[in-house]
C-alpha positions as CSV (number, residue, x, y, z in Angstrom):
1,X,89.9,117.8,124.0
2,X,88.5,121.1,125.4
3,X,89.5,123.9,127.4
4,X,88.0,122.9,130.9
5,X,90.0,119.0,130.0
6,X,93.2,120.8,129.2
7,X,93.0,123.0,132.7
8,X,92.3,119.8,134.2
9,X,95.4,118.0,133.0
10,X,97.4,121.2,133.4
11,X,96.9,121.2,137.0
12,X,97.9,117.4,137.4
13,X,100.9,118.1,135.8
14,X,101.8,121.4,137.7
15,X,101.1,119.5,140.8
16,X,103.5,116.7,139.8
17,X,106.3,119.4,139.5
18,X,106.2,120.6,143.0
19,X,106.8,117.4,144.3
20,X,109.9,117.6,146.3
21,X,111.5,114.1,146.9
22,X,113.0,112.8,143.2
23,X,111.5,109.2,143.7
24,X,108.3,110.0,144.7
25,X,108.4,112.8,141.6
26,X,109.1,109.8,139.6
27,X,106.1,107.8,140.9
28,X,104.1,110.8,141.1
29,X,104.8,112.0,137.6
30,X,104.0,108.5,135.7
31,X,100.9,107.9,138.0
32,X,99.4,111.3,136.9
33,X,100.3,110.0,133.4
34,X,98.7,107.3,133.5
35,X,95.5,109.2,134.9
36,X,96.2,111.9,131.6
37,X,96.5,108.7,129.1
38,X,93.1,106.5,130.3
39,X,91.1,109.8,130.9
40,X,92.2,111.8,128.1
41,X,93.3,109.6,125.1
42,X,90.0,107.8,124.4
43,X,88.0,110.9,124.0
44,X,90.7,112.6,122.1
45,X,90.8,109.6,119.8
46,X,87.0,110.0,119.2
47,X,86.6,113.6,119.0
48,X,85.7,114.7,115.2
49,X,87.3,117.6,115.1
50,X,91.1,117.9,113.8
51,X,91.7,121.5,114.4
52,X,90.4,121.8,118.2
53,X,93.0,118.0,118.5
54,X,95.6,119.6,116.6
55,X,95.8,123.2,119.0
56,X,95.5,121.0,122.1
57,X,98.3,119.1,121.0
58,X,100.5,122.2,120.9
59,X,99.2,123.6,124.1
60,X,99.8,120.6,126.3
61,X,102.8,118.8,124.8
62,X,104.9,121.2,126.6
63,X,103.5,120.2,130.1
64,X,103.8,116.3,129.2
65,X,107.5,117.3,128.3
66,X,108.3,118.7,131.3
67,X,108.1,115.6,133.1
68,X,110.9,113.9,131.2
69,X,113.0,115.4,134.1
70,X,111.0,114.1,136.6
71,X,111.9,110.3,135.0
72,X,108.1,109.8,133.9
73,X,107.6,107.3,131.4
74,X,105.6,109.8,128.7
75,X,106.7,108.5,125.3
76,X,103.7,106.9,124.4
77,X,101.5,110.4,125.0
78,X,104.2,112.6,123.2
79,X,104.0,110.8,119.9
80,X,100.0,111.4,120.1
81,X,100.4,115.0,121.3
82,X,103.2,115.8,118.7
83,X,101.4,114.2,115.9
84,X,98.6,116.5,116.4
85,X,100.6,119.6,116.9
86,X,102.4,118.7,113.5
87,X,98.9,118.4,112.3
88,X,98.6,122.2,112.6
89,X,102.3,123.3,111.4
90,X,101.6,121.0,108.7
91,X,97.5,122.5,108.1
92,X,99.4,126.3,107.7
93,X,102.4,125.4,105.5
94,X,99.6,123.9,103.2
95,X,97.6,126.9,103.3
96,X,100.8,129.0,102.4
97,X,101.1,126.2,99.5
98,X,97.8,127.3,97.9
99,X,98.9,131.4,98.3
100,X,101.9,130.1,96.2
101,X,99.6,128.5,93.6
102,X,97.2,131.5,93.5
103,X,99.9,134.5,93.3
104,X,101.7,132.3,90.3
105,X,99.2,131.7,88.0
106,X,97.8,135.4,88.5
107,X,102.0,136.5,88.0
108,X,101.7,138.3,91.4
109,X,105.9,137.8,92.1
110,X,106.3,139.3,95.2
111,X,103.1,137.6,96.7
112,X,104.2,134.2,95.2
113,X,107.6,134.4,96.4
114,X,106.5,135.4,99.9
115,X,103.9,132.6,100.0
116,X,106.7,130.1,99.2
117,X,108.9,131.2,101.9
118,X,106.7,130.8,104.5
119,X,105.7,127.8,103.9
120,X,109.0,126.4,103.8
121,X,109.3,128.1,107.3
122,X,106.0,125.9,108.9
123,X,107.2,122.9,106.8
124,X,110.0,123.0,108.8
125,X,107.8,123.1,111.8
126,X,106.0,120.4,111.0
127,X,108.8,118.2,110.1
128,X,110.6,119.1,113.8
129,X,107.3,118.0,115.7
130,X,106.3,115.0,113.7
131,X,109.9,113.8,113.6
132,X,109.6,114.5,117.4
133,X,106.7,112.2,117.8
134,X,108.3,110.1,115.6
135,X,111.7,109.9,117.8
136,X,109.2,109.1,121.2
137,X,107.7,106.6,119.6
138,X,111.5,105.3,119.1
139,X,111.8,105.6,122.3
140,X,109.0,103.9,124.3
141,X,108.8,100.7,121.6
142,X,112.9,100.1,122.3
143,X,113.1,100.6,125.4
144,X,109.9,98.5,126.4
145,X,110.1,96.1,124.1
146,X,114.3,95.7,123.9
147,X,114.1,95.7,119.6
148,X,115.3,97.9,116.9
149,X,112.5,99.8,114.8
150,X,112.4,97.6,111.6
151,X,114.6,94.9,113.3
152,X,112.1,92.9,115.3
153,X,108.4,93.4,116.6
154,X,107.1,94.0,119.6
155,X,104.6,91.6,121.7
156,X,102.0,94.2,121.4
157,X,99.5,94.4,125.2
158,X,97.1,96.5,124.1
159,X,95.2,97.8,120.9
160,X,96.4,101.2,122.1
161,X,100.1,100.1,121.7
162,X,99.6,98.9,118.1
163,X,97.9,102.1,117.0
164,X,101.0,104.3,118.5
165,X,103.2,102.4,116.5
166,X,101.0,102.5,113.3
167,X,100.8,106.6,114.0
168,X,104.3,107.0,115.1
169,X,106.3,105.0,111.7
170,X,103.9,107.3,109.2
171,X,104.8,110.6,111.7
172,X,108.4,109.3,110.3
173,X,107.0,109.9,106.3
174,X,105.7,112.5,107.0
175,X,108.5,114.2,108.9
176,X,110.7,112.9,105.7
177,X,108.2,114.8,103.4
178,X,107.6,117.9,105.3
179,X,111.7,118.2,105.9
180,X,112.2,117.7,102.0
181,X,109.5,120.6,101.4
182,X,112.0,123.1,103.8
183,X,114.9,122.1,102.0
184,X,116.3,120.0,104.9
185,X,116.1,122.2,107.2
186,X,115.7,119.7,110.3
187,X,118.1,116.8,108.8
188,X,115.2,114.1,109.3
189,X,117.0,111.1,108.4
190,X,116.3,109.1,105.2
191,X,116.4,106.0,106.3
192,X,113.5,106.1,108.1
193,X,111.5,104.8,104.8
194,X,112.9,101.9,104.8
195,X,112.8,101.4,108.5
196,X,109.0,102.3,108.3
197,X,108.9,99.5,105.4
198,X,109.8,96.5,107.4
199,X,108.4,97.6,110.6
200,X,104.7,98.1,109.4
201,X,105.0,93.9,108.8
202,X,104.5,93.6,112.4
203,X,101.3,94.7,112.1
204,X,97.6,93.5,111.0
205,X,96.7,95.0,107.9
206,X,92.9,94.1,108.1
207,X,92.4,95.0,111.9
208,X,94.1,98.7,111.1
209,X,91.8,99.7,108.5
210,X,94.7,98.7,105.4
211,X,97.1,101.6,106.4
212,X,100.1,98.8,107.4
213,X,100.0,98.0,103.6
214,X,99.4,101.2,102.5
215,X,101.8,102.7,103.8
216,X,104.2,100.5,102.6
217,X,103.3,100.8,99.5
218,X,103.9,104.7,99.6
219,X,107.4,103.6,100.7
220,X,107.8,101.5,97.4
221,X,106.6,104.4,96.0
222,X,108.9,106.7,97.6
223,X,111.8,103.9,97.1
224,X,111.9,102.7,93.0
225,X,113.4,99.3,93.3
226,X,111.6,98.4,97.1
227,X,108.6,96.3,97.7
228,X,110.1,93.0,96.1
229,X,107.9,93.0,92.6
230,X,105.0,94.1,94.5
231,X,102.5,97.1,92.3
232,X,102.3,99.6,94.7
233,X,98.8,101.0,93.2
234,X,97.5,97.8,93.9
235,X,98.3,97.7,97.2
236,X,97.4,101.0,97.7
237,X,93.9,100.4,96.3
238,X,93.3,97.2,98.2
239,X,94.2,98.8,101.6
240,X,91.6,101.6,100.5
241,X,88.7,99.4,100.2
242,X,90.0,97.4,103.5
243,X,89.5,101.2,104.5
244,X,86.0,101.6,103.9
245,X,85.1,98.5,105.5
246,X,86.5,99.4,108.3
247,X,85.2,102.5,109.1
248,X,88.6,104.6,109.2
249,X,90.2,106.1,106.2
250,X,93.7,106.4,107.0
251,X,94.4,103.9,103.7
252,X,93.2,107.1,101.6
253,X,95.1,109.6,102.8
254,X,98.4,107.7,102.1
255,X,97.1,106.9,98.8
256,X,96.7,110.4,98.0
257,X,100.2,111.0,99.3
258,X,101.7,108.9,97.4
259,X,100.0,109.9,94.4
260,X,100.8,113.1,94.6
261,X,103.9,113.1,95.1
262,X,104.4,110.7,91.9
263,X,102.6,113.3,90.0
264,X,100.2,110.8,89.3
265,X,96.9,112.4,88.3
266,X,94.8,109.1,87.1
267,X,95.4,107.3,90.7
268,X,95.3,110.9,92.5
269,X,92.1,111.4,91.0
270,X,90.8,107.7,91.5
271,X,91.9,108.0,95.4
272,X,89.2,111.3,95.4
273,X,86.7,109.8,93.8
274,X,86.6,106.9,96.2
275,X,87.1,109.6,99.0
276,X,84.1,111.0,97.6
277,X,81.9,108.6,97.1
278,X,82.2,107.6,101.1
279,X,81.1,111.2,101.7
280,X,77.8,110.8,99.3
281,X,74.5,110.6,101.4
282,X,73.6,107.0,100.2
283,X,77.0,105.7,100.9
284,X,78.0,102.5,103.2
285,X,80.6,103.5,104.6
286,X,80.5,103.8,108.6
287,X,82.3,106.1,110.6
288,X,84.3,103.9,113.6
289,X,83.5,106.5,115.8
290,X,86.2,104.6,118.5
291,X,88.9,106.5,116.0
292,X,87.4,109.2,114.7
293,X,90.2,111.1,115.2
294,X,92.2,109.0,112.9
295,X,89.7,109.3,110.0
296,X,89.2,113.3,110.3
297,X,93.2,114.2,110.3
298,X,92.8,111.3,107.4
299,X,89.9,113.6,106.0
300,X,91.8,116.6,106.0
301,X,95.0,115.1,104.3
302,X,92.9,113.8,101.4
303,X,91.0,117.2,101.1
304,X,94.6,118.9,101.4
305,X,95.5,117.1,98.7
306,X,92.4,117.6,96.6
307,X,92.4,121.3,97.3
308,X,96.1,121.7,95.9
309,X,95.2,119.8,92.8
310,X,92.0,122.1,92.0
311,X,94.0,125.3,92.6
312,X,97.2,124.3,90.1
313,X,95.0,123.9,87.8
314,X,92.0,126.2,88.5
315,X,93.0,128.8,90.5
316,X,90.3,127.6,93.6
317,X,89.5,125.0,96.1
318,X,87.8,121.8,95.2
319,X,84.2,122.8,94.6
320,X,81.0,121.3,95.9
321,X,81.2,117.8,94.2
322,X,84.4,118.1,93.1
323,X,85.6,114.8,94.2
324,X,83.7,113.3,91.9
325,X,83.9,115.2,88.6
326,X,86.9,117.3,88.0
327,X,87.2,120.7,85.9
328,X,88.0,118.7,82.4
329,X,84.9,116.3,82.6
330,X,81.0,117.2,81.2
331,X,78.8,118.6,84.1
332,X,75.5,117.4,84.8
333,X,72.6,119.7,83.6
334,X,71.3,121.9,87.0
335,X,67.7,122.8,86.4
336,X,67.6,124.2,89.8
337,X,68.6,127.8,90.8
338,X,71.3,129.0,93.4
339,X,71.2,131.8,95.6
340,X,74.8,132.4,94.7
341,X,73.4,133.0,91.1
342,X,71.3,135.6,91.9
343,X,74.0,138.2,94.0
């Protein structure tokens, strides 16, 4: 979304506010929604670019939420708008994450120990806007659809209302994660896993690119004991190649979540080579360009993942080709030169 859009929307909403009679707010406020959502939501969901989504998520969120007192109907928005503002929080504590790693393997104390505090700080961050999307995503589906979140699903209208729901239950992981890595600093609730478990049945795991099943096999993961018998890592590499048929790699990143997390460097590493290979130039995979929104904060997960793997154990971020062969494996022979060779 760009500057000149955000302005735009800005205005609608400022003009919403000065409405005087509290009916007509009401009426005004969820028409001018409804104008933000089917003028701004399509392009946002197909813009490439994560970071521009993720600062225009944190600019205008406020606005939208101003018009909770006005009785507007903006759940729906919110969840979007917070997810990509906890994109960002989320984007910084990682950064910090990688100071950490740096500063401790070169014994820099001081440097380590600041690194790790602020990133516990925008960890925190994150987890309080993605639990936020998370909790308006609560919101809209209960109230619309009169169920409980894991209890019952909803008779979904439109595409848009399934991929909300898909978006808001894994804001709820991630919030969990991201809360765990402050130390609990926001008190997201635990039971969200489980929660998130049953309620990603309600959805269709080959339509939405494998991420349903994916992500509940991250909460098996998460959850020893869960997923009735079910082999998480095969789940998760199933929904990964539903992925790349599909043209949106959201299957990927939550493999790479979960394999991280486990500590699990064969399936972490298996995850970026299939990443990988759907970046190579003679690859098959094709973009869905309807969410390519999805599959570039997907992309940047994985890559965040990657990157923190290359620096615990190399000091740097994942080289050129270093999805495919990690530091421990033969390189090819390079007959050619580099210009970096030569400085």
């Amino acid at each position: 979304m760009g500057v000149s859009r955000a302005l735009r929307l800005g205005a609608i909403v400022s003009l919403v506010l000065l409405t005087a009679c509290t009916p007509i707010k009401r009426f005004g406020a969820n028409q001018s929604l409804r104008f933000v959502e089917n003028n701004l939501v399509g392009p946002m969901l197909e813009s490439h670019d994560a970071d521009m989504a993720c600062y225009s998520g944190a600019a205008v969120a406020p606005l939208i939420q101003s018009t909770s007192g006005l009785g507007a109907d903006n759940h729906q928005l919110l969840t979007l708008l917070y997810l990509t503002a906890g994109s960002c929080a989320e984007q910084t504590a990682f950064e910090q994450e990688l100071r950490y790693l740096r500063a401790s393997r070169s014994k820099q104390v001081e440097e380590a120990q600041d690194a790790r505090i602020t990133q516990k700080r925008y960890a925190e961050l994150a987890a309080r806007r993605q639990y936020q999307s998370y909790q308006n995503f609560v919101r809209y589906y209960e109230q619309r659809f009169d169920i409980s979140i894991g209890a019952g699903c909803p008779a979904f209208d439109k595409d848009i209302d399934e991929l909300v729901y898909l978006l808001g239950l894994i804001q709820g992981l991630q919030a969990i994660q991201n809360d765990i890595n402050s130390q609990n600093a926001v008190g997201v609730p635990k039971d969200i896993a489980a929660k998130t478990e049953r309620a990603m049945a309600c959805l269709d795991n080959e339509k939405w690119w494998g991420a349903p099943m994916a992500a509940r096999a991250l909460v098996w993961n998460m959850l020893p004991g869960s997923g009735d018998g079910q082999d998480p890592w095969q789940v998760l590499e199933q929904s990964r190649q539903i992925a790349e048929r599909h043209g949106v790699r959201l299957a990927h990143a939550l493999y790479a979540i979960s394999a991280t997390a486990k500590n699990d460097e064969q399936h972490l590493r298996t995850v970026l080579r299939a990443f990988g290979a759907t970046e190579a130039p003679s690859s098959s995979f094709k973009l869905d360009q309807t969410y390519a929104q999805v599959d570039a904060i997907s992309s940047s997960i994985v890559m965040n993942n990657a990157d923190r793997y290359w620096t615990a154990n190399t000091g740097t971020r994942t080289p050129i080709g270093g999805l495919l062969r990690f530091w421990d494996e033969k390189q090819p022979v390079d007959t050619g030169i580099e210009i970096d060779d030569l400085l």
